[in-house]
VOLO-713743 format. One line per field, with one value per residue: residue number from 1; residue in one letter; x, y, z of N, C-alpha, C, CB in turn. Coordinates in nm, 3 decimals. Glycine has a CB too. Example, Ala and Ser with C-alpha at 12.3 -4.5 7.8 and 13.67 -1.06 7.14 Angstrom:
BEGIN
k [1:2]
r [A:S]
n.u [1.319:1.285]
n.v [-0.569:-0.225]
n.w [0.780:0.708]
ca.u [1.230:1.367]
ca.v [-0.450:-0.106]
ca.w [0.780:0.714]
c.u [1.320:1.290]
c.v [-0.330:0.003]
c.w [0.780:0.787]
cb.u [1.131:1.408]
cb.v [-0.447:-0.060]
cb.w [0.905:0.572]
This chain:
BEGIN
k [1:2:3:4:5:6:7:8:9:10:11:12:13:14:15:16:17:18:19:20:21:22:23:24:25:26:27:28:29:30:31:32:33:34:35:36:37:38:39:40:41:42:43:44:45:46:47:48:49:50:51:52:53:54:55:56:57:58:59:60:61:62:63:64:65:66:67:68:69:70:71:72:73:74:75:76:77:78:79:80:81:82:83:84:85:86:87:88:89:90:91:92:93:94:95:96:97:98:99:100:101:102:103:104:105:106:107:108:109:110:111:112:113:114:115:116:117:118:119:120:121:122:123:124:125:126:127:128:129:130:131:132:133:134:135:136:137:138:139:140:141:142:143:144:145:146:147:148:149:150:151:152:153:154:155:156:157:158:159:160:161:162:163:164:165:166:167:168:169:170:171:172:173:174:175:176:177:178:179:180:181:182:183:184:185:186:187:188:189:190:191:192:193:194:195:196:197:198:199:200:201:202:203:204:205:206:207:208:209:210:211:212:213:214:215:216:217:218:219:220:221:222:223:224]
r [X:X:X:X:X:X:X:X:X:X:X:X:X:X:X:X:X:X:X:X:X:X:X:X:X:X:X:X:X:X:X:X:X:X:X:X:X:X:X:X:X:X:X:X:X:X:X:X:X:X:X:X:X:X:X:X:X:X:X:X:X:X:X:X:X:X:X:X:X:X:X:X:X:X:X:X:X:X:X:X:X:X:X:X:X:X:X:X:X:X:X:X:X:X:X:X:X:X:X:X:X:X:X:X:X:X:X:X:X:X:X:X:X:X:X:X:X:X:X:X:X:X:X:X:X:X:X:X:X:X:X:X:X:X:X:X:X:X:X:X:X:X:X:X:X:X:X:X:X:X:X:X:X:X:X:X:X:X:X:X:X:X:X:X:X:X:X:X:X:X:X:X:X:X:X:X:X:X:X:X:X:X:X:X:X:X:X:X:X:X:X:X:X:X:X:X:X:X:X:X:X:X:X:X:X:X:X:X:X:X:X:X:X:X:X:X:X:X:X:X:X:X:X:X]
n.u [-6.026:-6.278:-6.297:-6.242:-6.460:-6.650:-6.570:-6.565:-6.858:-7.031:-6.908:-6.969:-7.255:-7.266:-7.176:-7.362:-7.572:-7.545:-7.495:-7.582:-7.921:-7.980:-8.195:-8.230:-8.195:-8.344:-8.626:-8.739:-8.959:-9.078:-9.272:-9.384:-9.411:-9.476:-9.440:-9.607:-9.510:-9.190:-9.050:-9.153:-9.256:-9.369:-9.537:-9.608:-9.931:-10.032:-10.157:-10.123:-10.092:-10.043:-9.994:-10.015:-9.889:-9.846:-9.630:-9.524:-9.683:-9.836:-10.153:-10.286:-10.503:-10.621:-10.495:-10.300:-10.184:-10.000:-9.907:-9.703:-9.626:-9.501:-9.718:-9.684:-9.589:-9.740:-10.073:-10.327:-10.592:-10.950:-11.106:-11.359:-11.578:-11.814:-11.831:-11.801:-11.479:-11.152:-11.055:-10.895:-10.809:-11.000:-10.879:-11.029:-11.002:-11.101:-11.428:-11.538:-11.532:-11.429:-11.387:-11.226:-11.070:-11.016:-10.872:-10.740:-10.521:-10.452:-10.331:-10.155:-10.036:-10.092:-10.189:-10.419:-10.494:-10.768:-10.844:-11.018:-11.058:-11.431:-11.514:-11.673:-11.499:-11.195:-10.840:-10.560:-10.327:-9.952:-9.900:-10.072:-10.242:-10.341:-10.460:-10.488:-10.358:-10.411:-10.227:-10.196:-10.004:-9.837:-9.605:-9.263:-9.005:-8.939:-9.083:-9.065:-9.247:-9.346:-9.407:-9.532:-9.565:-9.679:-9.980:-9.981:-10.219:-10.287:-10.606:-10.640:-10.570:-10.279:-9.971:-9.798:-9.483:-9.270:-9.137:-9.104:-9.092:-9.032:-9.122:-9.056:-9.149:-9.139:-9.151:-9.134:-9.082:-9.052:-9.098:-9.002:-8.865:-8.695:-8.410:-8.321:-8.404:-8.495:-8.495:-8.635:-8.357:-8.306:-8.468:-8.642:-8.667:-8.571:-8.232:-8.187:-8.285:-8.325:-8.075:-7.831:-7.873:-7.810:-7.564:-7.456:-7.474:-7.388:-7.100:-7.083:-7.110:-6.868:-6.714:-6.762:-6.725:-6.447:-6.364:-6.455:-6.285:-6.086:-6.082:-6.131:-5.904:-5.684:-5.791:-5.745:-5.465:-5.422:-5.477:-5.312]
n.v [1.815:1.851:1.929:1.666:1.520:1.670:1.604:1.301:1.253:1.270:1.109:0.852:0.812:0.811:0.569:0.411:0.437:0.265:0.010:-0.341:-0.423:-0.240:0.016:0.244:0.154:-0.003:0.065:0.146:0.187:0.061:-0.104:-0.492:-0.638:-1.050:-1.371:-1.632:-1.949:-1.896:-2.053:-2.395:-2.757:-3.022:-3.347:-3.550:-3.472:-3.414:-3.192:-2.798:-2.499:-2.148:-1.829:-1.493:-1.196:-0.871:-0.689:-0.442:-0.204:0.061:0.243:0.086:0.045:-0.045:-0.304:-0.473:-0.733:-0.960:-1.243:-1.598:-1.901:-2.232:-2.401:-2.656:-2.791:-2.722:-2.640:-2.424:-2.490:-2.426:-2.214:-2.145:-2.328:-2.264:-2.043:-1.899:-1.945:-2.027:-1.927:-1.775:-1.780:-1.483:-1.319:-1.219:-0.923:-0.787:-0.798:-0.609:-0.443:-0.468:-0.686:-0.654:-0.817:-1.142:-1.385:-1.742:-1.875:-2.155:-2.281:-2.060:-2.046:-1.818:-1.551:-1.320:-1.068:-0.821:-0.588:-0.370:-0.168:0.003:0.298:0.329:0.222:0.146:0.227:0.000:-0.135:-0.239:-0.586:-0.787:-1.007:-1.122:-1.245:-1.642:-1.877:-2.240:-2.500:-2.744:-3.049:-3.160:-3.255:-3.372:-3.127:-2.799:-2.518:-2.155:-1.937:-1.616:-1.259:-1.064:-0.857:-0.515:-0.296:-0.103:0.101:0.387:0.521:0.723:0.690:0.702:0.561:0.310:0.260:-0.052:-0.353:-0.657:-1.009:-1.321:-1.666:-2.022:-2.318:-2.703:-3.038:-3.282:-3.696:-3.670:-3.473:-3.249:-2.942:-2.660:-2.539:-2.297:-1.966:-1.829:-1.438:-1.187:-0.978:-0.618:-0.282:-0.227:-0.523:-0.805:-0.981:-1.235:-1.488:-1.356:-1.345:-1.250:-1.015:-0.909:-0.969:-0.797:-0.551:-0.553:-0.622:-0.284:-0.152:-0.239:-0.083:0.142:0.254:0.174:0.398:0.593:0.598:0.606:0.907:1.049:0.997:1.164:1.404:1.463:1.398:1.653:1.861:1.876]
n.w [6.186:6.124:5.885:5.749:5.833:5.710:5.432:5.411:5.455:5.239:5.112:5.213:5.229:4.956:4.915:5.067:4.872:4.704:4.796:4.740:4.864:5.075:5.181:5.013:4.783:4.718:4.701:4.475:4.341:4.101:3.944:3.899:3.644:3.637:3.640:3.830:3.994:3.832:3.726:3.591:3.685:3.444:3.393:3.105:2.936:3.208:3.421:3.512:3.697:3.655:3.768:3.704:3.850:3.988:4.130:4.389:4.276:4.190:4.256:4.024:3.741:3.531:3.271:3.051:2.875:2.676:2.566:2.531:2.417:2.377:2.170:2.058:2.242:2.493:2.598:2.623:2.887:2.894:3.072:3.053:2.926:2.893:2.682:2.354:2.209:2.422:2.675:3.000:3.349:3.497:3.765:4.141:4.132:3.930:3.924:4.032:3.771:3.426:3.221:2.912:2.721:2.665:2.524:2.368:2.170:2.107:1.854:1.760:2.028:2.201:2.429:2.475:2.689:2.864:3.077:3.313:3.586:3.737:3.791:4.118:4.214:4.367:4.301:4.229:4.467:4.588:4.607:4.345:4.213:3.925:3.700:3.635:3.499:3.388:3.257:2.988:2.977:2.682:2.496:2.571:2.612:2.664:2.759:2.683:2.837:2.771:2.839:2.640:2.549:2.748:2.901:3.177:3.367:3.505:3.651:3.553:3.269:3.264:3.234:3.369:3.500:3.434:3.506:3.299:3.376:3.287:3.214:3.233:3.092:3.200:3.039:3.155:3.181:3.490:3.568:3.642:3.718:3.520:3.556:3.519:3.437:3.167:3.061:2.810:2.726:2.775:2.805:3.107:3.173:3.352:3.308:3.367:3.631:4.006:4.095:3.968:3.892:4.176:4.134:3.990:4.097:4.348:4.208:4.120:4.334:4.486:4.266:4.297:4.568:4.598:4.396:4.533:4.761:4.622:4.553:4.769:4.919:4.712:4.792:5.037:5.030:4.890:5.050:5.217]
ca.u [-6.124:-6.399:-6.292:-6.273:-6.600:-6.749:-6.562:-6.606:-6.993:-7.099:-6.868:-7.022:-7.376:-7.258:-7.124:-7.490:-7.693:-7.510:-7.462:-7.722:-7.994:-8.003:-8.307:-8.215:-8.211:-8.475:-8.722:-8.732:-9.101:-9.079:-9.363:-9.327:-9.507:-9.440:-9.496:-9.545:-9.381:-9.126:-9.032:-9.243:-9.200:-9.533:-9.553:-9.705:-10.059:-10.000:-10.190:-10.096:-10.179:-9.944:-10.070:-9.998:-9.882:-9.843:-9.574:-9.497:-9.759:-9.962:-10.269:-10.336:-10.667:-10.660:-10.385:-10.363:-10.098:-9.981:-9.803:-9.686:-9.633:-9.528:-9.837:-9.617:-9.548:-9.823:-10.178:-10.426:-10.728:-11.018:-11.206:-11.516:-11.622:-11.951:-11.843:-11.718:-11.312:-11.053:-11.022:-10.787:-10.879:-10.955:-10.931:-11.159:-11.009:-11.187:-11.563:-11.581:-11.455:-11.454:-11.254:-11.238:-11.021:-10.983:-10.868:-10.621:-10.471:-10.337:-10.287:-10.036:-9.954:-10.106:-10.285:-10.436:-10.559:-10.740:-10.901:-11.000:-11.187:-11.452:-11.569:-11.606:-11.399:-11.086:-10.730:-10.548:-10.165:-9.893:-9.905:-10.206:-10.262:-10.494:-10.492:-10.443:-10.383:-10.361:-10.156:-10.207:-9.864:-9.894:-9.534:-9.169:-8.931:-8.914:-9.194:-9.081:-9.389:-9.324:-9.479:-9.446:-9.611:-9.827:-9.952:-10.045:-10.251:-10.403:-10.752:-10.623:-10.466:-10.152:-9.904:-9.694:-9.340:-9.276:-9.017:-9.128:-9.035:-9.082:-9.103:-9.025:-9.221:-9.066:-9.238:-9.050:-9.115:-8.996:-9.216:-8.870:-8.849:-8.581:-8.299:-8.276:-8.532:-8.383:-8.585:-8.585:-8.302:-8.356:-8.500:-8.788:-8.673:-8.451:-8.184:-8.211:-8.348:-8.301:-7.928:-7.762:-7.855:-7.744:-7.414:-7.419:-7.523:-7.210:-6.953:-7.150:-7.123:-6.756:-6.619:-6.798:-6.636:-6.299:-6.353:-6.462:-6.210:-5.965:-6.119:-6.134:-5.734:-5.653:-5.856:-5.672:-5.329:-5.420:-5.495:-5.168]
ca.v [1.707:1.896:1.905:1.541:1.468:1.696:1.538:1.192:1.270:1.262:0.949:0.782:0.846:0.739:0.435:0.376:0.423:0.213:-0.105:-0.374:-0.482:-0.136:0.093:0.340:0.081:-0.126:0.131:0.201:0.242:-0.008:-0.252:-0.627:-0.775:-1.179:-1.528:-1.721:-1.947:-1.836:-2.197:-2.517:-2.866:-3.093:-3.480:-3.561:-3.496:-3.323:-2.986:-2.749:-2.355:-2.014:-1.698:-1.327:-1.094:-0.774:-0.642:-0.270:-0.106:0.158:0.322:0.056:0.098:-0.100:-0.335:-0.526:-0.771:-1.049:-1.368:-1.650:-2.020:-2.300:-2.515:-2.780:-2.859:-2.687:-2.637:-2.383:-2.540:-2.340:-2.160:-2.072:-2.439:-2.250:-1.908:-1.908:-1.958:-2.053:-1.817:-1.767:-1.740:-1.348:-1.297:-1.140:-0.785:-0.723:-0.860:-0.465:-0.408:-0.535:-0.767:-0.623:-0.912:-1.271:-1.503:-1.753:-1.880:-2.282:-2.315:-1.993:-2.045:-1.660:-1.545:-1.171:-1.031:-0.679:-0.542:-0.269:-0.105:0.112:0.365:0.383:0.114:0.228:0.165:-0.141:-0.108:-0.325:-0.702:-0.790:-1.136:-1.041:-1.399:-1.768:-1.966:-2.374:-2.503:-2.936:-3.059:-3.249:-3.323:-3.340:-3.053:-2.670:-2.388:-2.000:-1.834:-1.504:-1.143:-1.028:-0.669:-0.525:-0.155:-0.097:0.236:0.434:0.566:0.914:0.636:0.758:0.446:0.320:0.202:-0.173:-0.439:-0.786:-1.144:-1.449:-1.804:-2.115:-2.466:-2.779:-3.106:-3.440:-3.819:-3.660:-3.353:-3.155:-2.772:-2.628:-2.492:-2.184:-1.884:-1.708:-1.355:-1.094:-0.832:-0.460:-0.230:-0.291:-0.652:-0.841:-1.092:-1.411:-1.443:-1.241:-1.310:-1.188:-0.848:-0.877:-0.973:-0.694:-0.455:-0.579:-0.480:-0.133:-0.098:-0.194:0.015:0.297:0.234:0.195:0.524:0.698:0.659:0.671:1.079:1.092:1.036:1.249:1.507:1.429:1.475:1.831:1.899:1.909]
ca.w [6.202:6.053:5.716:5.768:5.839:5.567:5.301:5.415:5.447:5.116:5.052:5.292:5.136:4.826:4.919:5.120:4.785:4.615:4.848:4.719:4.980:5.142:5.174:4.879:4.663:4.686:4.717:4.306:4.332:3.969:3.933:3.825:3.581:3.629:3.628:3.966:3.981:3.759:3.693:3.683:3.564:3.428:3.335:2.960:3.017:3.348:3.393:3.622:3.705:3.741:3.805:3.664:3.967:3.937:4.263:4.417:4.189:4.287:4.190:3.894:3.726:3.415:3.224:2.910:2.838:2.549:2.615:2.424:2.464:2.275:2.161:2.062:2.401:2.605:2.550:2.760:2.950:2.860:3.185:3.049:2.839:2.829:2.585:2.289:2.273:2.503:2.800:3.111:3.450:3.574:3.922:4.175:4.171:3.846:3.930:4.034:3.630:3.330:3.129:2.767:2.620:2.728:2.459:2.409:2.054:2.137:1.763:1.755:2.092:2.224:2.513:2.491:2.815:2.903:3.183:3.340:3.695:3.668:3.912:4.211:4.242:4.387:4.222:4.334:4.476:4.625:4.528:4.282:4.108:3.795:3.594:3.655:3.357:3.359:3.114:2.981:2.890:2.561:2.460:2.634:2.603:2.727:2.662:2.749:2.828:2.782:2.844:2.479:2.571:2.826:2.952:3.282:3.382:3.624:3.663:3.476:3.151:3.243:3.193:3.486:3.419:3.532:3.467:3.318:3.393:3.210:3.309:3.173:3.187:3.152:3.046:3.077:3.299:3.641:3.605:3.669:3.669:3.472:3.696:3.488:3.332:3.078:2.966:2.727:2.748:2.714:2.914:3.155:3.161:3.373:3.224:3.450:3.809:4.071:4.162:3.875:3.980:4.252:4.132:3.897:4.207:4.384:4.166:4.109:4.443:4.503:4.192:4.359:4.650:4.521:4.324:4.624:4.823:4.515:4.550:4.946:4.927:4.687:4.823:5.182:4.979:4.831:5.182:5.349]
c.u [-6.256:-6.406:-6.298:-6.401:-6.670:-6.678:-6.594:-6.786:-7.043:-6.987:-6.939:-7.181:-7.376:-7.257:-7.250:-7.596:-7.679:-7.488:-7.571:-7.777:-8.020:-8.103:-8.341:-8.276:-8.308:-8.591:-8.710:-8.809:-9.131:-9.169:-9.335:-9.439:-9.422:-9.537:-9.499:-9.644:-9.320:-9.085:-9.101:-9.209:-9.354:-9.467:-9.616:-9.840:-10.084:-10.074:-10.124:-10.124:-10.086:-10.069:-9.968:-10.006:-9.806:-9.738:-9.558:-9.517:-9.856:-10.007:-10.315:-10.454:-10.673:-10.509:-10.399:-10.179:-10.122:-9.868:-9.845:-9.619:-9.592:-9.590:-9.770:-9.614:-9.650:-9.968:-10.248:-10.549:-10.818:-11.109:-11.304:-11.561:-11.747:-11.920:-11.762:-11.555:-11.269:-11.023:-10.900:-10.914:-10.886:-10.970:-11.022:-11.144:-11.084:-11.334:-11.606:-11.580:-11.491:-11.361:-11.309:-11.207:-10.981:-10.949:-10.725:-10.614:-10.386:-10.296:-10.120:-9.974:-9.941:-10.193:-10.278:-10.549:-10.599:-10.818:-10.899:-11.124:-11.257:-11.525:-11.708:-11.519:-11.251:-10.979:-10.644:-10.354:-10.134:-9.889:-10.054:-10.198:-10.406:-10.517:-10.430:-10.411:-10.368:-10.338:-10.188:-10.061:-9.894:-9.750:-9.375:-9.108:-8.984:-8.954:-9.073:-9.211:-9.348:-9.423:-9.428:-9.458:-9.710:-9.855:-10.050:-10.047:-10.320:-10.524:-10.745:-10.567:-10.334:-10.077:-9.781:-9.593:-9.367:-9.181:-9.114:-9.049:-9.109:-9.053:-9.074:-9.127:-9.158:-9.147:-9.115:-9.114:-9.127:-9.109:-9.100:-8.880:-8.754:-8.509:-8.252:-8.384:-8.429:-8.520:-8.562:-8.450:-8.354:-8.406:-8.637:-8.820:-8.537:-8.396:-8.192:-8.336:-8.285:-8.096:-7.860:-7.774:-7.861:-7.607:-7.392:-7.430:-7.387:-7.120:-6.965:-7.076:-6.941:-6.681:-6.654:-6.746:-6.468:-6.316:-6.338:-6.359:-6.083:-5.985:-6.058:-5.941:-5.678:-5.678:-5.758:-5.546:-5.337:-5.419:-5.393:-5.081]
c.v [1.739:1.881:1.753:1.478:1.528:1.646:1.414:1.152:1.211:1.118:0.849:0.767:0.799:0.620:0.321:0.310:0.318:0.028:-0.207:-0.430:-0.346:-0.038:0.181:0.263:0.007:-0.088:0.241:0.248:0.156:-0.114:-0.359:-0.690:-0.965:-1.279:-1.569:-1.837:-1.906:-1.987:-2.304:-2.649:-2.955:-3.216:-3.444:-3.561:-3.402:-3.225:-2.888:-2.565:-2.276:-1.921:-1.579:-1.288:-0.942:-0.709:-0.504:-0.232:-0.051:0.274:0.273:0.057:-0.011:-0.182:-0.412:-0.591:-0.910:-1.112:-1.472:-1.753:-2.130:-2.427:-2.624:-2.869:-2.804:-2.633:-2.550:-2.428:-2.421:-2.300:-2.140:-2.191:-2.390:-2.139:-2.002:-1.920:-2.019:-1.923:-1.876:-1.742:-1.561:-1.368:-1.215:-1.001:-0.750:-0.764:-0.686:-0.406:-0.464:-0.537:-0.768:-0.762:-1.016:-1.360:-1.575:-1.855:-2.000:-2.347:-2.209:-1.974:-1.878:-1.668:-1.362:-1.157:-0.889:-0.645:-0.413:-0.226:-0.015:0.150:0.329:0.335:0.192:0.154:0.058:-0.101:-0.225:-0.479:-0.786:-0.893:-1.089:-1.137:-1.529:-1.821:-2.110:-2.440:-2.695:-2.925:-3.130:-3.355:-3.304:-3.210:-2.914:-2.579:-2.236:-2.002:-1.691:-1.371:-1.087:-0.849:-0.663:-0.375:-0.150:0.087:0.277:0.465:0.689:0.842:0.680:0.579:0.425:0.189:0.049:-0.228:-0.619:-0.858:-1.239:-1.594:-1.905:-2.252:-2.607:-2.914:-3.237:-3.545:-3.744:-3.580:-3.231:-3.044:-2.733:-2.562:-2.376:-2.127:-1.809:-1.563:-1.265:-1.003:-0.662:-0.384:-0.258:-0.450:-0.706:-0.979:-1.217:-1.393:-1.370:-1.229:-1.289:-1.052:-0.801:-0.913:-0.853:-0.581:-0.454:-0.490:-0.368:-0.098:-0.117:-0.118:0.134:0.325:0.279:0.378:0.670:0.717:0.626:0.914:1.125:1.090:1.129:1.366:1.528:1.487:1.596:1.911:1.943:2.018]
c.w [6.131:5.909:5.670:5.730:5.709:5.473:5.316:5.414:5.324:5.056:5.131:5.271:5.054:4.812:4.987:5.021:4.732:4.646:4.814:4.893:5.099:5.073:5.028:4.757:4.633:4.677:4.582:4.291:4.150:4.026:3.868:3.780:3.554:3.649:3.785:3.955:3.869:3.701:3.728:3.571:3.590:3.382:3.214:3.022:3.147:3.317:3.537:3.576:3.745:3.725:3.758:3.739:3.853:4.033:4.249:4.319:4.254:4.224:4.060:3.895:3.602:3.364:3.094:2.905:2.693:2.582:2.477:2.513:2.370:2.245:2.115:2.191:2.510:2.507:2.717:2.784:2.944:2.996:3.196:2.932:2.762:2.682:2.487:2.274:2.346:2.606:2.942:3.212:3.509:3.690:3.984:4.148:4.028:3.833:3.921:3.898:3.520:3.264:2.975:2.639:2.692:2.619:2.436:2.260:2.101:2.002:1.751:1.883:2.177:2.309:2.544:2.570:2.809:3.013:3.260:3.498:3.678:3.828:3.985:4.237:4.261:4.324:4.314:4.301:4.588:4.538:4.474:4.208:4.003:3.703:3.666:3.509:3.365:3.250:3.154:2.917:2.763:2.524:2.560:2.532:2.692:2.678:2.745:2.762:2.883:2.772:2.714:2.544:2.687:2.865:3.116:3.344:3.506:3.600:3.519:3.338:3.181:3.279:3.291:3.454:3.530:3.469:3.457:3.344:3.377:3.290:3.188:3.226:3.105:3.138:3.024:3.249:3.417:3.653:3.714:3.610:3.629:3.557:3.622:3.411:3.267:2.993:2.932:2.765:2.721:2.823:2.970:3.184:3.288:3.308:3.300:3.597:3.879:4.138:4.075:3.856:4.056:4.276:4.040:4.035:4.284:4.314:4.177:4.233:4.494:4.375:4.244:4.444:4.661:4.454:4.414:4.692:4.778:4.570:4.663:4.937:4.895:4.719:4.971:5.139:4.966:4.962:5.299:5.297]
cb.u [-6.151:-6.420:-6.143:-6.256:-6.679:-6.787:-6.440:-6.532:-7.028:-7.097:-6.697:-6.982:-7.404:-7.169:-6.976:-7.546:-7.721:-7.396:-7.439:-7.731:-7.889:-7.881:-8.290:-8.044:-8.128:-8.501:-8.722:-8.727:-9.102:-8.927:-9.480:-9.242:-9.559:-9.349:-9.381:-9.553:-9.342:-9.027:-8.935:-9.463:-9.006:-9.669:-9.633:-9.683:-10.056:-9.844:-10.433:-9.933:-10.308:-9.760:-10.108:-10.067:-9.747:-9.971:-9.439:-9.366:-9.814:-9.909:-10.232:-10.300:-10.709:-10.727:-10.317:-10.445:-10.037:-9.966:-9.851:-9.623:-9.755:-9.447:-9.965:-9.488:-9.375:-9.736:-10.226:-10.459:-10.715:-11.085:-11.200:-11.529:-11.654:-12.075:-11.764:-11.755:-11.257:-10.936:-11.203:-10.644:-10.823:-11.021:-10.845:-11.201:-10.849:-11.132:-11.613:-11.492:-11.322:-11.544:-11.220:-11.122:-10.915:-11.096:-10.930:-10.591:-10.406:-10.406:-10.410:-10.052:-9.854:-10.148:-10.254:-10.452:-10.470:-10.766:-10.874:-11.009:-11.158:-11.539:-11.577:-11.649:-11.399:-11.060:-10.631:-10.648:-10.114:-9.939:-9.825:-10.250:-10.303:-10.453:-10.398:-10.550:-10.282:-10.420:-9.938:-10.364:-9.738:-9.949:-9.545:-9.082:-8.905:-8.807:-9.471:-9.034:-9.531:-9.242:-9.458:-9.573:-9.710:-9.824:-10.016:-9.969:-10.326:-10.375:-10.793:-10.457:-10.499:-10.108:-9.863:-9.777:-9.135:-9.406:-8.861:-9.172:-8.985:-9.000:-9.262:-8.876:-9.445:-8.950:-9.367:-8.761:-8.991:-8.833:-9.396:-8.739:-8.861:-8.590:-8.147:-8.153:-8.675:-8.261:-8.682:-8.694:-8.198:-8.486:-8.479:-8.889:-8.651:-8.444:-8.042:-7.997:-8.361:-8.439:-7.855:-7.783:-7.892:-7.801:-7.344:-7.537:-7.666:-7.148:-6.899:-7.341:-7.257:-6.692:-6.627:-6.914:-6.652:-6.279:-6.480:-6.552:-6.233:-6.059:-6.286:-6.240:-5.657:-5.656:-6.030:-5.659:-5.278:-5.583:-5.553:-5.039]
cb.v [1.680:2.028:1.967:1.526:1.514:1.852:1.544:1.155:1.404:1.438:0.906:0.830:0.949:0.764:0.444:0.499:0.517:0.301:-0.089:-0.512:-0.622:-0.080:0.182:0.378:0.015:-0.231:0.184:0.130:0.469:-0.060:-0.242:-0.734:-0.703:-1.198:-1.646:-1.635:-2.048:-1.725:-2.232:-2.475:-2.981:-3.016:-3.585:-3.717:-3.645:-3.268:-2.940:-2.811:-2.341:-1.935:-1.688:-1.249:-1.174:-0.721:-0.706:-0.205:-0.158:0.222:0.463:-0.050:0.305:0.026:-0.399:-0.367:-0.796:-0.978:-1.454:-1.575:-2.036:-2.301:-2.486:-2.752:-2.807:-2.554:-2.804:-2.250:-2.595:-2.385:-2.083:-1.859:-2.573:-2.173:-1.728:-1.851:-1.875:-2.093:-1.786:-1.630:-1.834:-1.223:-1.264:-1.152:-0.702:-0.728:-0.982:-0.381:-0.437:-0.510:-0.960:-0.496:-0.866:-1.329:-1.476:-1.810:-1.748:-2.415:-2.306:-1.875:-2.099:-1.561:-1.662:-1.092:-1.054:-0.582:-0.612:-0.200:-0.061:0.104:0.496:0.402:-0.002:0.262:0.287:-0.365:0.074:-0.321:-0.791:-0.675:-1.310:-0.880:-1.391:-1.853:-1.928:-2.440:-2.410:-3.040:-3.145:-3.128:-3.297:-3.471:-3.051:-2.638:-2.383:-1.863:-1.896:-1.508:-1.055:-1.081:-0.585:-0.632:-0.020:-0.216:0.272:0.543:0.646:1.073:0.690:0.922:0.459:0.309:0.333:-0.264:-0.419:-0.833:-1.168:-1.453:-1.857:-2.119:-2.473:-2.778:-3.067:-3.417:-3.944:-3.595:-3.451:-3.206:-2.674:-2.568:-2.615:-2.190:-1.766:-1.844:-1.326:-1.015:-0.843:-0.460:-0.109:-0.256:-0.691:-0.840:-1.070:-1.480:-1.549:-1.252:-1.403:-1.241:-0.768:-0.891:-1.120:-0.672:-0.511:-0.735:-0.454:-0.110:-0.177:-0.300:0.021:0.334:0.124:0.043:0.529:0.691:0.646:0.603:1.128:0.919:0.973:1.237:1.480:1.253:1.440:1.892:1.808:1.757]
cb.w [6.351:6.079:5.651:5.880:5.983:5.519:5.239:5.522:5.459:5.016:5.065:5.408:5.095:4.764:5.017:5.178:4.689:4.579:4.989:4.578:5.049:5.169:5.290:4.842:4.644:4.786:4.865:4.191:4.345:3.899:3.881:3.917:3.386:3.706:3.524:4.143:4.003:3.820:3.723:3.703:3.607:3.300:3.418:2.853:3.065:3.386:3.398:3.672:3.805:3.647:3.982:3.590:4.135:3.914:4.305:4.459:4.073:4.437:4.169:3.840:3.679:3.310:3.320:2.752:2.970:2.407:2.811:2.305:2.508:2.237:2.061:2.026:2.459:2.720:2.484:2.769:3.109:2.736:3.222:2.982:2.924:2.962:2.640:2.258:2.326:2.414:2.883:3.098:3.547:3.548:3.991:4.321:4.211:3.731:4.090:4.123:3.628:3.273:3.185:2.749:2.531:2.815:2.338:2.584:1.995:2.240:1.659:1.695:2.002:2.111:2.645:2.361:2.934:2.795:3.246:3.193:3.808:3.501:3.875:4.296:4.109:4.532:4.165:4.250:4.534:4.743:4.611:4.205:4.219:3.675:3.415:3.736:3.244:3.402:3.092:2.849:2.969:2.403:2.315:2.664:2.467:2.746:2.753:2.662:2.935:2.713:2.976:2.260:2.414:2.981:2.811:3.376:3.277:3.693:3.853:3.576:3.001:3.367:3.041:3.654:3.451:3.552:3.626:3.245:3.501:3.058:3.415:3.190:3.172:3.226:2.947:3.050:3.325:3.688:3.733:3.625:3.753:3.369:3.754:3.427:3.412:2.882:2.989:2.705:2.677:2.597:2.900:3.043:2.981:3.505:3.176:3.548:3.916:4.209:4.244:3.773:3.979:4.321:4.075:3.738:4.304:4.336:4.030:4.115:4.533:4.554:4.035:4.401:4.647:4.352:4.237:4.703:4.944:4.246:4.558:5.101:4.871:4.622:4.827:5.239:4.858:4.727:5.222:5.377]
């Protein structure tokens, strides 16, 4: 019975890490740079407002990203009528800071952001909204707005890993949200919304399964 238990141990562990929606797993310690909402739908004319979050990050100090839009079909409302340019909205956590780069490009369809806290100001962790943007619709069809690049740092510059996600905005009569985001592949990215990895997590988790106690048998056979 003993030998039992210690071999089944460590299958049983395995088969823990690997299950999606359980503790192991969800606790990556990976930050999310995204859109919220992740999907939105506008009338012609229509304006409407997402926001730049930042999720399970910790100890940011400074960030800097680059997005993209297509001015055909969407146009950014300018925040600051009084300065020069076209600006975005920053939020409060950088009043303590300073925002290096704010501008936004509705001919090419670009919006370059930077910002940064400066001491004493302590570093900001967990879930952090750091821009608004309101977008005017202009014409029907379907913008991406995508995170082209972005770096997000601590106090010390050191550069903390994260995973983007892109959104989509949709402009037609109804003012209907598209029923699907599609964004970059590669690493640091995920490929759709969130349930497609957790159908990929699944299988993971039953071939591991299967594999394991493909082992645990054979191991049981050698045994007798």
């Amino acid at each position: 019975m003993k030998k039992f238990i210690r071999l089944l141990s460590p299958l049983a562990v395995l088969f823990f890490l690997s299950w999606p929606g359980s503790t192991a797993v969800n606790q990556t310690g990976i930050a999310i740079l995204r859109l919220a909402p992740l999907l939105k739908g506008l009338k012609p004319e229509e304006k409407g407002t997402i926001s730049i979050l930042i999720a399970n990050v910790e100890d940011m100090y400074g960030l800097e990203f680059h997005m993209s839009f297509d001015p055909n079909i969407l146009q950014v409302e300018d925040a600051a009528p009084t300065r020069e340019g076209v600006q975005i909205v920053s939020t409060d956590i950088w009043e303590d800071g300073f925002v290096a780069v704010n501008h936004v490009d509705n001919i090419l369809g670009r919006i370059d952001f930077a910002a940064t806290r400066l001491n004493p100001s302590p570093p900001l962790s967990g879930d952090v909204a750091v821009a608004t943007i309101t977008f005017r619709a202009l014409h029907t069809g379907i913008s991406e707005v995508s995170i082209e690049s972005a770096v997000l740092s601590t106090r010390q510059a050191v550069e903390i890993p994260f995973t983007a996600q892109n959104g989509r905005i949709s402009v037609n009569p109804a003012g209907q949200a598209p029923e699907v985001v599609t964004v970059p592949k590669g690493e640091g990215s995920f490929e759709t919304i969130e349930k497609r990895g957790l159908v990929i997590l699944a299988g993971i988790s039953i071939l591991v399964f299967l594999i394991s106690l493909g082992v645990f048998i054979y191991a049981l056979r050698q045994r007798r």
